[in-house]
C-alpha positions as semicolon CSV with decimal commas, in nm:
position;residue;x (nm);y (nm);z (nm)
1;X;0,000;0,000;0,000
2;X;0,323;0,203;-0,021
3;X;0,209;0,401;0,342
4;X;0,495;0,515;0,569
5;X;0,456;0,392;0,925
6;X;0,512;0,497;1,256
7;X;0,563;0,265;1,485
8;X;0,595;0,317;1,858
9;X;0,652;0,051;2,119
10;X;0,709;-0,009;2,504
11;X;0,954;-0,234;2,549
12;X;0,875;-0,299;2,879
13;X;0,491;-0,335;2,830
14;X;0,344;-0,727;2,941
15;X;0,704;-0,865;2,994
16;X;0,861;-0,693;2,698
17;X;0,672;-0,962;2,479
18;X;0,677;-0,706;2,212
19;X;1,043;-0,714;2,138
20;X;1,029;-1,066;2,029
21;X;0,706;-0,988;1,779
22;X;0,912;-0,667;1,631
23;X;1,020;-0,835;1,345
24;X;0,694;-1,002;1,250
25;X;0,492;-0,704;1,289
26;X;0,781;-0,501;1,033
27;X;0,753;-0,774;0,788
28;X;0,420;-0,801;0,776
29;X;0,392;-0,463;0,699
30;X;0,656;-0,479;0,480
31;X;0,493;-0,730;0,271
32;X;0,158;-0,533;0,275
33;X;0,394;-0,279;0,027
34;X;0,415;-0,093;0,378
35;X;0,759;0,092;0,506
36;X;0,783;0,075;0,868
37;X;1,029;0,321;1,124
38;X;1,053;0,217;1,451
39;X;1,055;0,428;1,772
40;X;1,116;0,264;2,146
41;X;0,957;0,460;2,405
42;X;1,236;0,559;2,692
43;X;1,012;0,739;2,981
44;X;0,654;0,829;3,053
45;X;0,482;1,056;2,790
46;X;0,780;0,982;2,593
47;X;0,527;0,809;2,331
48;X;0,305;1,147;2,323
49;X;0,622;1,370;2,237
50;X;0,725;1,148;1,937
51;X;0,397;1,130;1,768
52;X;0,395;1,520;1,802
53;X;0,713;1,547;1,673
54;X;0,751;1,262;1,377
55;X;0,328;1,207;1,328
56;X;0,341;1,449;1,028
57;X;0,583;1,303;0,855
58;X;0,337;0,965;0,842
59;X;0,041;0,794;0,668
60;X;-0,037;0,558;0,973
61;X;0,113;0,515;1,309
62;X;0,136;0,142;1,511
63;X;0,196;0,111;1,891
64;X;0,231;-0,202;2,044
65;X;0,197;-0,160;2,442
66;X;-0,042;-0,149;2,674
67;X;-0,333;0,109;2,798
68;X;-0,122;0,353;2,911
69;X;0,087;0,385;2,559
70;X;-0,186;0,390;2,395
71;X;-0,348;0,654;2,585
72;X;-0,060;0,832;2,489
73;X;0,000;0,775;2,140
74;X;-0,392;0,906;2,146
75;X;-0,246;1,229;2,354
76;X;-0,031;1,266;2,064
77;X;-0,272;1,213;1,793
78;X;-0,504;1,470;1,925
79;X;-0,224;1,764;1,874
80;X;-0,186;1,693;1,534
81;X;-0,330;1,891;1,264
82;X;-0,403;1,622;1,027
83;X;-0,556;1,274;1,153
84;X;-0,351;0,971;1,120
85;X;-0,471;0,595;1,172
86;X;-0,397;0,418;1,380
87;X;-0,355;0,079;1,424
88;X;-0,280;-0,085;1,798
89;X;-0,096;-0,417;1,870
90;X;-0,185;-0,458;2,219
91;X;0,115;-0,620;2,423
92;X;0,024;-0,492;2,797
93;X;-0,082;-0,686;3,123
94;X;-0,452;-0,688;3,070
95;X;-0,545;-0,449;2,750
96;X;-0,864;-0,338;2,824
97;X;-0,909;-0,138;2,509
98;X;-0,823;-0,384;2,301
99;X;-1,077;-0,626;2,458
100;X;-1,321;-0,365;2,423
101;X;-1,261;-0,357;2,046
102;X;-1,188;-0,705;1,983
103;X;-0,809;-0,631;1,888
104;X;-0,589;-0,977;1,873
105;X;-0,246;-0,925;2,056
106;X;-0,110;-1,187;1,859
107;X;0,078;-0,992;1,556
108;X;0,032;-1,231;1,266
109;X;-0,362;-1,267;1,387
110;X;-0,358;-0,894;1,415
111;X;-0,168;-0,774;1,085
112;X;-0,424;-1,046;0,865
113;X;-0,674;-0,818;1,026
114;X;-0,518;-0,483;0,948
115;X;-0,463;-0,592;0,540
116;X;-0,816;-0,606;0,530
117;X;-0,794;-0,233;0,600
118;X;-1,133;-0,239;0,836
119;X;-1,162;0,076;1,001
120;X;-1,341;0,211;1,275
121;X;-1,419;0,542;1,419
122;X;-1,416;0,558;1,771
123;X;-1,497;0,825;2,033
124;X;-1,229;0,970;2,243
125;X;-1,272;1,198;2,571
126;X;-1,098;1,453;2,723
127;X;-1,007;1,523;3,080
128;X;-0,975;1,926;3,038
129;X;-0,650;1,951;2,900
130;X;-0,556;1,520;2,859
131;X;-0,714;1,284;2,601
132;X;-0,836;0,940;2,761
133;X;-0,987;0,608;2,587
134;X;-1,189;0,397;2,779
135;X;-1,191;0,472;3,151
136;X;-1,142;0,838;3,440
137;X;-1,180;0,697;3,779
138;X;-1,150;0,819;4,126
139;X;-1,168;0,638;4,453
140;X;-1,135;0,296;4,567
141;X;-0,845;0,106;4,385
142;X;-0,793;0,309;4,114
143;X;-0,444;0,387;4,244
144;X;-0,382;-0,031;4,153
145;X;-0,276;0,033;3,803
146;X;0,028;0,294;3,813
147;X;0,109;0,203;4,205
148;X;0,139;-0,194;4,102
149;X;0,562;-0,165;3,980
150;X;0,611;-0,332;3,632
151;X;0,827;-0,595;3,732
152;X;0,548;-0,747;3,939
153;X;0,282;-0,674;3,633
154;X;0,546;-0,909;3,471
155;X;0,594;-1,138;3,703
156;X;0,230;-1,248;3,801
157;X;0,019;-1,057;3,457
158;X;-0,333;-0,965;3,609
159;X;-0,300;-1,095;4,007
160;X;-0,058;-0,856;4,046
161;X;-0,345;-0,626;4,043
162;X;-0,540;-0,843;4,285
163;X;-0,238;-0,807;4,562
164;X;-0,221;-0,483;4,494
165;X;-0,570;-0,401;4,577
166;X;-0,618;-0,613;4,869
167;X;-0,320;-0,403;5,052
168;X;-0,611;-0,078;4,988
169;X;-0,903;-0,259;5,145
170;X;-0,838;-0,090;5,495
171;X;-0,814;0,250;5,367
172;X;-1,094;0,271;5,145
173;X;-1,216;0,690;5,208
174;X;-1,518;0,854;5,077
175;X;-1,486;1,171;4,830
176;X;-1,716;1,473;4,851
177;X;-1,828;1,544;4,441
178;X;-2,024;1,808;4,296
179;X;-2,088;1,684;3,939
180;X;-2,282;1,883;3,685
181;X;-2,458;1,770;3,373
182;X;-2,659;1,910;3,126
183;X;-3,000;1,774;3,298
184;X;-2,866;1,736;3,685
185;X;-2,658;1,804;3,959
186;X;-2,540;1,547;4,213
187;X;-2,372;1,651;4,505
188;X;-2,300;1,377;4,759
189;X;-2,021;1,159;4,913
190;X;-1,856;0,845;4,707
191;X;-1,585;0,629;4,767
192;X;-1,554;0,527;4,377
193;X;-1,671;0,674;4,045
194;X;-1,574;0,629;3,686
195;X;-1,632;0,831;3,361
196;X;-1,562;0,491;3,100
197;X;-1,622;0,469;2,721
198;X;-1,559;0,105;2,699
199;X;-1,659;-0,273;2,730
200;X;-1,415;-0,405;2,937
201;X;-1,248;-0,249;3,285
202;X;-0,936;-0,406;3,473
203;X;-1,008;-0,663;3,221
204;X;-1,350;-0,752;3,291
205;X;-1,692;-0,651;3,194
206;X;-1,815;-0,388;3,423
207;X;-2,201;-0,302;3,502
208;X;-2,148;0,098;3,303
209;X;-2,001;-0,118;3,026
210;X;-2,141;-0,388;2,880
211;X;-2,399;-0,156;2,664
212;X;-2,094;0,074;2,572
213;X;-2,089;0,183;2,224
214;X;-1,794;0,345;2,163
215;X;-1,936;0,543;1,826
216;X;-2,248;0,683;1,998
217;X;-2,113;1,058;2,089
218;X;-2,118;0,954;2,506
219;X;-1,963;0,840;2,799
220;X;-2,107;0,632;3,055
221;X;-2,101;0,756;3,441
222;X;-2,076;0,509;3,701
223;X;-2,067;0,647;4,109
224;X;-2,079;0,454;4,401
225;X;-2,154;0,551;4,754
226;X;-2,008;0,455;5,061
227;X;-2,151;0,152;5,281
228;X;-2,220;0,183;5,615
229;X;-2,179;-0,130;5,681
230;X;-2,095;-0,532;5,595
231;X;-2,406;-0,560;5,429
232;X;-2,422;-0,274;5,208
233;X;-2,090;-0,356;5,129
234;X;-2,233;-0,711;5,055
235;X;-2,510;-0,590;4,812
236;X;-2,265;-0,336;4,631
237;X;-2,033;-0,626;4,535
238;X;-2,322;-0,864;4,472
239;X;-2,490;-0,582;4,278
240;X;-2,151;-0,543;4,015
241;X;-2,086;-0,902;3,987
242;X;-2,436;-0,922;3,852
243;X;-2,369;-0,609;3,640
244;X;-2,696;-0,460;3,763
245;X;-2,749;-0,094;3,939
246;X;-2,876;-0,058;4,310
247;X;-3,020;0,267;4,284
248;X;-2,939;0,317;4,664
249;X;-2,571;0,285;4,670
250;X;-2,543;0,368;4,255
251;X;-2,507;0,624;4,023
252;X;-2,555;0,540;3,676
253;X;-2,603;0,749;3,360
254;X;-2,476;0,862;3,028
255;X;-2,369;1,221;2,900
256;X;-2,167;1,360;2,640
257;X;-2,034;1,654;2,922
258;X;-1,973;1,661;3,287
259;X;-1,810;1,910;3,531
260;X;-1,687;1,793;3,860
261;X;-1,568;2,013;4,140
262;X;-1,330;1,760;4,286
263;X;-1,257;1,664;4,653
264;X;-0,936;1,811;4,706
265;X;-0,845;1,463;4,835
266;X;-0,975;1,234;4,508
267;X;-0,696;1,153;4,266
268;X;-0,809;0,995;3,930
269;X;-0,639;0,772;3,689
270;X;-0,667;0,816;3,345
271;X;-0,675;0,474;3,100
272;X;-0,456;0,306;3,445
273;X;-0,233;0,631;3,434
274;X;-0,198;0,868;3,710
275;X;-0,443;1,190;3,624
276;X;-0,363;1,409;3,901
277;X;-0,636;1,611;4,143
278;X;-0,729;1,915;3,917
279;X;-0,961;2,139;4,158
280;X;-1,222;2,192;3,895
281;X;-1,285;1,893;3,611
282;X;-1,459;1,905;3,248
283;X;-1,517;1,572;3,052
284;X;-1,632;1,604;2,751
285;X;-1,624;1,341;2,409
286;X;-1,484;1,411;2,097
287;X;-1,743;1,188;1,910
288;X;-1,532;0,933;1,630
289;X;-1,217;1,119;1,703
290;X;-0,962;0,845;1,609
291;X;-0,993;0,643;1,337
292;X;-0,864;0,239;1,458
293;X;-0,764;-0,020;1,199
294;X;-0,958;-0,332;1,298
């Protein structure tokens, strides 16, 4: 197809299984007609800089990592004044986008799907200034995914973030929110909520999820209030393993904007990456923003 690619990999990312697949993933490319450059990421946003810097020169751009490079490959796409493809090899711990759009992380299964050329246009949203994929969360455990080191994500893949989270259980806090949408305002006490444009969450299919469409122009809001005791705690976990809403511990609905005066206290992660405590918050979706390969 004669297309100059970009491709950008962690080589750290789900045991550095991606530096073994580099050569297939080149060559298949290669034999597509394609021309491939290769760019190793070296620290955090480091991924986001070089598709700012190198994107124009490009007809497509590849990563190959996990959640967090791809949120910021996306970071990088979105400062770009020209759109570029982009097709992801998914080579993390868990992958949750790439469940969500049914992406293989095994190269050859994933470059017969890219020939095909398939495309899809999916939403993206934006945490004021930061793009994000599938999932904004504050509260309980969402500190697991960028407090977990890499060398145990290695080592034990998805328990890691199981041991992770049971060292949290004790210290489990409640955040005061004031969230504002076009139709309400909610002003109460939760100890988690998430902002999610996905299918699949920590690698499994989450009660604001499994409806998702990721093409529809909105997010799905999930917040969950604090038990006050064993048995509300009881009915809030029996509640998501069923993937149903308890109206009195859960709130569920879907927007295309939100604004959220933020407990001082609440720090959110952004697609598993740490997303700061910004005093004031807008979310809003850029509806079929980036353009996937699939």
């Amino acid at each position: 197809m004669n297309r100059k690619c970009m491709l950008i990999y962690n080589p750290h990312a789900g045991k550095g299984k991606v530096k073994s697949a580099l050569h297939t993933i080149i060559e298949g490319f290669f034999q597509n007609g394609d021309f491939v450059t290769c760019f190793p990421t070296a620290y955090k946003e480091h991924a986001a800089q070089l598709v700012q810097t190198y994107g124009s020169e490009f007809d497509l751009v590849i990563c190959s990592g996990g959640d967090g490079t791809l949120n910021e490959v996306i970071n990088g796409l979105s400062n770009l004044k020209e759109p570029l493809p982009l097709a992801y090899i998914p080579s993390g711990t868990v992958n949750d986008f790439a469940n969500t759009l049914n992406l293989s992380a095994n190269p050859k299964k994933a470059l017969e799907a890219f020939t095909k050329n398939n495309t899809f246009a999916c939403d993206i949203c934006s945490f004021n200034e930061r793009c994000f994929t599938y999932v904004a969360a504050f509260g309980a455990f969402t500190e697991v995914s960028y407090r977990t080191p890499q060398a145990t994500k290695n080592l034990l893949g998805r328990a890691a973030y199981f041991l992770e989270s049971v060292k949290q259980l004790p210290n489990i806090t409640t955040y005061h929110m004031r969230i504002t949408t076009s139709d309400r305002i909610i002003d109460d006490d939760f100890v988690f909520g998430a902002i999610t444009n996905a299918r699949s969450i920590a690698g499994f299919q989450s009660v604001n999820t499994k409806n998702a469409q990721l093409d529809d122009g909105e997010f799905e809001v999930m917040l969950i209030r604090m038990p006050q005791n064993p048995l509300d705690l009881q009915i809030i976990i029996t509640a998501l393993l069923k993937q149903e809403i308890n109206e009195k511990f859960m709130e569920f609905f879907t927007a295309q904007s939100i604004l959220i005066e933020n407990d001082p206290n609440a720090h959110w992660t952004l697609d598993g990456e740490e997303g700061g405590n910004p005093e004031l918050i807008e979310i809003t979706i850029k509806n079929k923003a980036v353009t996937f390969l699939v």
